[in-house]
C-alpha positions in Angstrom: 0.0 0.0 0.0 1.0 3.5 -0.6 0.4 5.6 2.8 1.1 9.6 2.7 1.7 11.6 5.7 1.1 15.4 5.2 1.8 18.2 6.8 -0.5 19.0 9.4 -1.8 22.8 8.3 -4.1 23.5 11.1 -3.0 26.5 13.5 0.0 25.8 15.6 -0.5 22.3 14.9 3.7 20.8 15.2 2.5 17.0 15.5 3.1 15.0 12.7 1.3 11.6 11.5 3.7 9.4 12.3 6.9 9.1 13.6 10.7 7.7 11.7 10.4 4.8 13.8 6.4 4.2 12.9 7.6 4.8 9.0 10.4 2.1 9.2 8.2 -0.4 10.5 5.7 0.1 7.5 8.4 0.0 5.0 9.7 -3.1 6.7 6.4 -4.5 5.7 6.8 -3.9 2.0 4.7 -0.9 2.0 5.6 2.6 0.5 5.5 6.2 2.9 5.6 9.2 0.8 6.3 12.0 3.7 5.5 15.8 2.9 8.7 17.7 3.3 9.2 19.3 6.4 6.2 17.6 7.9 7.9 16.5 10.8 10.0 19.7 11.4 7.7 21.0 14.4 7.8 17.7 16.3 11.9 17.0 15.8 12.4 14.9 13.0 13.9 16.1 10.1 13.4 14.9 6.2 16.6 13.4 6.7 15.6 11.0 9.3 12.9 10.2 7.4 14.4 9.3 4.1 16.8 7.0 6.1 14.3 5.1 7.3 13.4 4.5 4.0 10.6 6.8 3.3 10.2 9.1 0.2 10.0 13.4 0.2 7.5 15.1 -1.7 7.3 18.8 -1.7 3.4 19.5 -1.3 0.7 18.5 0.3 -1.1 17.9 -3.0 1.4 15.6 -3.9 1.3 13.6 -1.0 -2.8 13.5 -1.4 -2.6 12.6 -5.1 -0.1 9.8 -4.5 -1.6 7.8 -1.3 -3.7 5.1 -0.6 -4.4 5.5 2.4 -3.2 9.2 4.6 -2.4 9.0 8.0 -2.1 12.1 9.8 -3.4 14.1 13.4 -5.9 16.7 13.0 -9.0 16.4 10.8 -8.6 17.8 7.4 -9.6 21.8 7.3 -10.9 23.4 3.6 -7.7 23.9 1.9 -7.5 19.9 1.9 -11.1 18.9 1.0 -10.7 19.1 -2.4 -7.7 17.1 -2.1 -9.4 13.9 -0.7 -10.5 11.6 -3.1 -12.8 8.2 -3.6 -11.9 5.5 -2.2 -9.0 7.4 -0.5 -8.6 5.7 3.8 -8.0 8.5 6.2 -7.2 7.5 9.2 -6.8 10.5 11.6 -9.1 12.0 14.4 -12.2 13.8 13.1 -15.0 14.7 16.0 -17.4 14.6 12.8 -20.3 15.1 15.5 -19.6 19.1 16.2 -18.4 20.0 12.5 -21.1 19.8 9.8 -18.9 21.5 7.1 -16.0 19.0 7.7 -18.9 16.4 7.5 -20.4 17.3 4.4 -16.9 17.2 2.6 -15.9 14.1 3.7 -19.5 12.5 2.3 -18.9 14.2 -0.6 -15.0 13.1 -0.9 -16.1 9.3 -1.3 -13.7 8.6 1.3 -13.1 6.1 3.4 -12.9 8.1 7.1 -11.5 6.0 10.5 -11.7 8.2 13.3 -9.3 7.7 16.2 -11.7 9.0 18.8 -13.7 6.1 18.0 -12.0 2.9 17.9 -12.1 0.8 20.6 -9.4 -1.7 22.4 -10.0 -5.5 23.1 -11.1 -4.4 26.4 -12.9 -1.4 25.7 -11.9 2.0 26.1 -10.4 3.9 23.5 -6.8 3.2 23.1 -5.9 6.0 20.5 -7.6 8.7 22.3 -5.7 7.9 25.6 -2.4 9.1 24.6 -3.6 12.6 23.7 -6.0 12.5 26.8 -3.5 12.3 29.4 -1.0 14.9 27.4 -4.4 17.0 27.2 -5.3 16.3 31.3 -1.8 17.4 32.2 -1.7 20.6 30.0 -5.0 22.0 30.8 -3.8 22.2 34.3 -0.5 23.9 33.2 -2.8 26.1 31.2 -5.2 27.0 34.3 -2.2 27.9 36.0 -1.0 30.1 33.7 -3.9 32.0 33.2 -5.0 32.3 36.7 -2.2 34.4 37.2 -3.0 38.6 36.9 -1.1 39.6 33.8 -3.1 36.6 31.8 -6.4 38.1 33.3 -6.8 35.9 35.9 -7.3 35.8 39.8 -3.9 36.0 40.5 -4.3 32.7 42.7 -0.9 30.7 42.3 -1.8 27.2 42.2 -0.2 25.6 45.2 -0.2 28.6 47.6 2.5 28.4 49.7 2.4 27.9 53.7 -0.1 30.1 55.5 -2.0 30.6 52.6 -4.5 28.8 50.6 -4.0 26.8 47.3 -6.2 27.1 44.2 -9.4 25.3 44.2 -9.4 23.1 40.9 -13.1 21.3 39.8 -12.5 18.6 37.3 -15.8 17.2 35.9 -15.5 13.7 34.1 -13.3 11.0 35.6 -11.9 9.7 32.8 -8.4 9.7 30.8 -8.3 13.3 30.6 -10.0 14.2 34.0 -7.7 11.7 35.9 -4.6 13.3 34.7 -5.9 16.6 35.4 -6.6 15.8 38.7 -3.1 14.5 39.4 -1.1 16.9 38.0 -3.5 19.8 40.1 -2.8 17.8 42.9 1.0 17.5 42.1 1.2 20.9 42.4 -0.4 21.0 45.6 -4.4 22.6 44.6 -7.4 21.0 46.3 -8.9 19.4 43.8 -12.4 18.1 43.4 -13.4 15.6 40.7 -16.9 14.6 39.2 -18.4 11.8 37.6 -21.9 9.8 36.9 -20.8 6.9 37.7 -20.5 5.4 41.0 -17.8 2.6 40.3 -15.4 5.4 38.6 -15.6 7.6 41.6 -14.7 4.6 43.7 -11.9 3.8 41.6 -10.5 7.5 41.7 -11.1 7.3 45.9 -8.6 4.3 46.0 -6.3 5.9 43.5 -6.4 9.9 43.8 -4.0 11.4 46.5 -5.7 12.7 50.0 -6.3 16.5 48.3 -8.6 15.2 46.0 -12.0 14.6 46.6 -15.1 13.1 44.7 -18.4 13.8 43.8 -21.0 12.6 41.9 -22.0 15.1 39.3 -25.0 17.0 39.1 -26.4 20.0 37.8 -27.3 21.0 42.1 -23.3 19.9 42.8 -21.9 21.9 39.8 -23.3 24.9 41.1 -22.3 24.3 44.8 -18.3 24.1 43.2 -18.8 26.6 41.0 -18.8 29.3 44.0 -15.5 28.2 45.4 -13.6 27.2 42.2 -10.9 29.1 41.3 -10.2 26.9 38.1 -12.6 24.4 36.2 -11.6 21.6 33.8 -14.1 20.4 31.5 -13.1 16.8 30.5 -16.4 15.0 29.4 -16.5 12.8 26.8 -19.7 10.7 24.6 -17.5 8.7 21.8 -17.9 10.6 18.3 -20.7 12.5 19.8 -21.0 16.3 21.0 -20.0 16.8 24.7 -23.2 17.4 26.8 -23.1 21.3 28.6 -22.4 20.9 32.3 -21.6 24.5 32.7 -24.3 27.1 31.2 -24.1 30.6 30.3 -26.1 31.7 33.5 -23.6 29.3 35.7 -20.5 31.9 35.4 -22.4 34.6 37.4 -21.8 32.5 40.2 -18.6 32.2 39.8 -15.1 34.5 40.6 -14.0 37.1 38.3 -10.8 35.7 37.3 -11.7 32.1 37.3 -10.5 30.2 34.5 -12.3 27.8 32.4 -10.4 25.0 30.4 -12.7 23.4 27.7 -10.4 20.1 26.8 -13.8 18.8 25.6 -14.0 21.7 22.9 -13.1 19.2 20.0 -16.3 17.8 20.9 -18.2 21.2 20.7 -17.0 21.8 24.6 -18.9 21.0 27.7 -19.5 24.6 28.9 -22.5 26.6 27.0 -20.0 29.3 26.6 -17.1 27.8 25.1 -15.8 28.3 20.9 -13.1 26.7 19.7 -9.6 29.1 19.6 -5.6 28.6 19.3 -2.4 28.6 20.6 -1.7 31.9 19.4 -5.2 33.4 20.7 -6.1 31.3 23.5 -8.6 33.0 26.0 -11.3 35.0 25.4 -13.2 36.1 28.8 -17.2 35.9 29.2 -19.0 38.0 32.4 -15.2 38.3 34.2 -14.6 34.2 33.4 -11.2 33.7 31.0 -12.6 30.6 29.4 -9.2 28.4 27.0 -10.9 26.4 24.3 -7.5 25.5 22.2 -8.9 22.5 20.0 -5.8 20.9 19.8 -4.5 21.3 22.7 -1.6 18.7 22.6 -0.4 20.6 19.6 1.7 22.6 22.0 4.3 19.8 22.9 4.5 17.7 19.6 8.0 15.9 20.8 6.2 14.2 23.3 2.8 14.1 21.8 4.1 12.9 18.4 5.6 10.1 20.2 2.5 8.6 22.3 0.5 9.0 19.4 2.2 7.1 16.8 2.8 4.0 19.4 -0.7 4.1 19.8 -1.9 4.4 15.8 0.9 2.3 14.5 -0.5 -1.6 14.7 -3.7 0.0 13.2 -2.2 1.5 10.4 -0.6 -1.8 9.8 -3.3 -3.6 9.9 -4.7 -1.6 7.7 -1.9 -1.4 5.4 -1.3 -5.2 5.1 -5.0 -6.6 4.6 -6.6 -3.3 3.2 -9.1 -1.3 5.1 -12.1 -3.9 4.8 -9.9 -7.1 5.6 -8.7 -5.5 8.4 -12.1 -3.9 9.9 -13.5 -7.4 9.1 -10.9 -9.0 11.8 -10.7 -6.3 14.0 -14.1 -5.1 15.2 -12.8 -2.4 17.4 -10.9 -1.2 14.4 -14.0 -1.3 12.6 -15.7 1.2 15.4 -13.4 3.9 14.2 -15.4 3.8 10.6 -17.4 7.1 10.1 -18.3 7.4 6.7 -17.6 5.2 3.7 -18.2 5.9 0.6 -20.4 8.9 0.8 -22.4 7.5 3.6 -22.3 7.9 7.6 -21.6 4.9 9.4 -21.1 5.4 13.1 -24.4 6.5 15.2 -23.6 9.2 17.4 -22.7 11.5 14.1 -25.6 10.4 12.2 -28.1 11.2 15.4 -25.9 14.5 15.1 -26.7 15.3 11.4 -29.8 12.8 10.9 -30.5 14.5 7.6 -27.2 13.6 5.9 -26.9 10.3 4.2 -26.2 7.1 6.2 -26.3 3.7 6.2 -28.6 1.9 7.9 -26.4 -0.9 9.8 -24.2 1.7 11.2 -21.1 0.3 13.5 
């Protein structure tokens, strides 16, 4: 098979498809990586270290469109690709089809073949490659909060930790998954009191037996929300519904309970966000503030620390995309049903539920994975 790996044009996005190391072991394989040049400038690895591995340069992302079988890459595609994408062409890259309709709409009309990383699902459940980006994304947002909290970034001017004799921030985390777990540690590293949410019962037992003593569960509710909001001096939104839009825990009328100066930290804005006042912005504009409340909605939040991102990711994606490389995309969705999970749309058609419920007008098939 032929595989391309582009480079990734959305706003301060440094992460690359896949690493050297991922490229040698497809070309070990017998398979053929054309690599758009420069593509993995922003994450360390140089064309060089590319073509010793085996790997061919091409010099535009058109090239590497026109050429490829299947693309692997990070971000969903934004307009300048669309019209690159063709029939019958496998991406395999995270979409969160569910909040964009536009991206959506291009991909039906593409002909493409679309797996979605969000959405495929491990042996045992869970989704194994959204986990690496979920705990680089848990353990920023809290670097983020505590940026922003302080004065100059418009923020309380409440340092994290404290230090003796004087309170710490108060951190809510609601969801107590990937993202919410490593939020809650690294708060807690730095020595916040940290409360974290969930619905379910057996998660927040889980996070009891696990979490050190400064953090402390509750079951989430709208009532509880709005008893944290008060005292909270950062809030991480973390929820997550596979390939479907993030349900609003925090609504517009919620921030006038809150401190001028809080922050808000959307990691669930690839999603469409889990507060009622969130939008999607970037590493070069990151806040915006609503009634006194800096809310950071950076969609691709990992984007920031590619090295280390770049490197989870592609030992994550990597026996996928060689699955899908050796047996071809149906062969290998046919053995592999939690591979099969990540198909969205095939051949002008929507496959998976949750975006389909999303956009029930839009064409779909009706055995959807």
């Amino acid at each position: 098979m032929i595989i391309g790996v582009p480079k990734e044009i959305k706003n301060n996005e440094n992460r690359v498809g896949m690493t050297p190391s991922g490229v040698s072991e497809l070309v070990r394989r017998g398979h053929m990586v054309y690599v758009q040049h420069t593509a993995g400038n922003g994450s360390g690895f140089a064309d060089e270290d590319y073509l010793a591995v085996g790997a061919q340069i091409l010099p535009t992302i058109a090239d590497v469109y026109a050429i490829a079988d299947m693309i692997v890459k990070v971000k969903e595609p934004i307009e300048p690709e669309y019209a690159l994408v063709r029939a019958g062409q496998v991406l395999f890259t995270y979409f969160h089809f569910a909040c964009d309709r536009a991206l959506t709409e291009a991909m039906l009309r593409s002909g493409a073949v679309c797996i979605a990383y969000e959405t495929v699902t491990g042996p045992q459940g869970g989704l194994p490659l959204l986990i690496p980006m979920s705990e680089v994304a848990g353990r920023m947002s809290v670097q983020q909060a505590a940026r922003f909290l302080e004065r100059p970034q418009g923020g309380r001017g409440i340092l994290m930790g404290g230090v003796p004799g004087v309170r710490p921030a108060r951190v809510l985390v609601l969801g107590g998954g990937v993202v919410g777990r490593n939020a809650a540690l690294m708060a807690a590293g730095l020595g916040a009191e940290v409360t974290i949410t969930d619905i379910s019962l057996p998660t927040l037992r889980r996070l009891s037996e696990v979490m050190p003593r400064n953090v402390t569960t509750l079951f989430s509710s709208r009532h509880n929300i709005e008893q944290e909001l008060p005292m909270a001096d950062a809030v991480i939104g973390s929820v997550l519904i596979p390939g479907a839009k993030a349900p609003k825990l925090v609504t517009a009328d919620m921030l006038k309970l809150m401190k001028p100066g809080a922050v808000l930290v959307d990691v669930a804005i690839d999603q469409g966000g889990c507060f009622e006042t969130s939008h999607p912005t970037t590493h070069s504009d990151p806040v915006y503030t609503v009634d006194g409340i800096v809310h950071y909605a950076v969609a691709n939040i990992p984007g920031a620390v590619p090295c280390t991102s770049t490197l989870a990711l592609t030992n994550a994606t990597l026996p996928y995309a060689e699955k899908l490389a050796d047996l071809g995309w149906q062969e290998a969705c046919r053995r592999d049903a939690g591979l099969a999970r990540g198909l969205n749309i095939i051949d002008g058609e929507i496959t998976f539920a949750a975006v389909s419920e999303a956009f029930p007008d839009l064409p779909h098939r009706a055995e959807m994975y």
